[in-house]
N, C-alpha and C positions, 0 to 999 in steps of 0.2 A: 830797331826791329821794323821791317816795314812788310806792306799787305801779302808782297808776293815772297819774303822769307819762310824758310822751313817755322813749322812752329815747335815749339821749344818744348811740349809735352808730348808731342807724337815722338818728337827724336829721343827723348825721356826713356818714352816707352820702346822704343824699338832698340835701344840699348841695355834696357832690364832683359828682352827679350835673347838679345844676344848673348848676355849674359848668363842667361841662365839655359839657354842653347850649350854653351860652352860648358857650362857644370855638367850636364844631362850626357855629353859625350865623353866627356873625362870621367864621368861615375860608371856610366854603362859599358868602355869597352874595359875600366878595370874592374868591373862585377866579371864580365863574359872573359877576360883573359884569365882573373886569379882564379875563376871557377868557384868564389867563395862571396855570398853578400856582408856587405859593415854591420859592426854588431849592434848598430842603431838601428838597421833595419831589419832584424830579426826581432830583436824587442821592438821596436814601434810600430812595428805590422803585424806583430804575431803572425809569424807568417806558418803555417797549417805545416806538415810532415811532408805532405804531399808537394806541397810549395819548395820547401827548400833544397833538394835537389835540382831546382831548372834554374840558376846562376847565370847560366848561356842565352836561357833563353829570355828570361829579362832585360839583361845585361844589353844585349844586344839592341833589343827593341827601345829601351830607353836610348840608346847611342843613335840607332834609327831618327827617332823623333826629332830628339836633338840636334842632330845634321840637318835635320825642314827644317825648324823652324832656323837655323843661322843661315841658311840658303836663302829661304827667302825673306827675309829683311835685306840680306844684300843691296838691291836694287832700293831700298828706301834709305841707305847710309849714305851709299857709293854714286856718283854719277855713271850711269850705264845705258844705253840708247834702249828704245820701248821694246824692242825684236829681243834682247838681253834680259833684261826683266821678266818679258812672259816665258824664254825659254827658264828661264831660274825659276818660274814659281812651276811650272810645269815639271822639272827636276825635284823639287821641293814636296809638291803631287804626291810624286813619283814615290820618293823616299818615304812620304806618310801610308802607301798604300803596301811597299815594302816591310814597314815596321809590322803593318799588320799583319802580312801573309806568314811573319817572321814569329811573330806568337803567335799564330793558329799551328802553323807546321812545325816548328822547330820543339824536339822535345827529350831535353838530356837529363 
C-alpha cells in the first residue's frame, strides 16, 4: 500500500454503496412492476390504508434513488477523466431530484 493508493475503506464503502444501489433497484422496479410491496414490508412499516395502494409510486422512487447513488460512485470505482465524473454526478443530481418530483407527483 503506498501514500498515493486508493485507500481500502473508502473502496469498502463505495462498494457497500453499490451494493446496495443495486438492491434498491432490483426492489423498487419489482414493487412499481408487480404493483404489489413484500410482505415484510407491509408488516414492518405498517404501512397505513392509505399507503398501500401507491406500489408504483414507491417502487419507483426507491429505483430512482438507487440508480444515484450507482451513478455516482462510478467515477470513484472506474477510471474516468474529471469532465466524466462531474457530468455523472450531475446525472446522479439529476436522478435524486427526479425520485423526488416522482413521489410528490406520481399517485396510483
Amino acid at each position: 500500500m503506498s501514500v498515493d493508493g486508493p485507500d481500502p475503506v473508502s473502496i469498502a464503502l463505495s462498494l457497500g454503496t453499490v451494493v446496495l444501489g443495486l438492491v434498491m433497484v432490483t426492489l423498487g422496479v419489482r414493487v412499481a412492476v408487480t404493483r404489489r410491496f413484500p410482505v415484510a414490508w407491509v408488516r414492518g412499516a405498517r404501512l397505513t390504508t392509505r399507503q398501500r395502494p401507491q406500489p408504483v409510486r414507491y417502487g419507483g422512487t426507491l429505483a430512482l434513488i438507487g440508480a444515484s447513488g450507482l451513478i455516482q460512485q462510478a467515477p470513484f470505482l472506474l477510471p474516468v477523466p474529471v469532465a466524466v465524473g462531474r457530468a455523472l454526478f450531475a446525472v446522479a443530481l439529476l436522478l435524486a431530484m427526479t425520485a423526488l418530483g416522482w413521489s410528490v407527483r406520481v399517485r396510483h
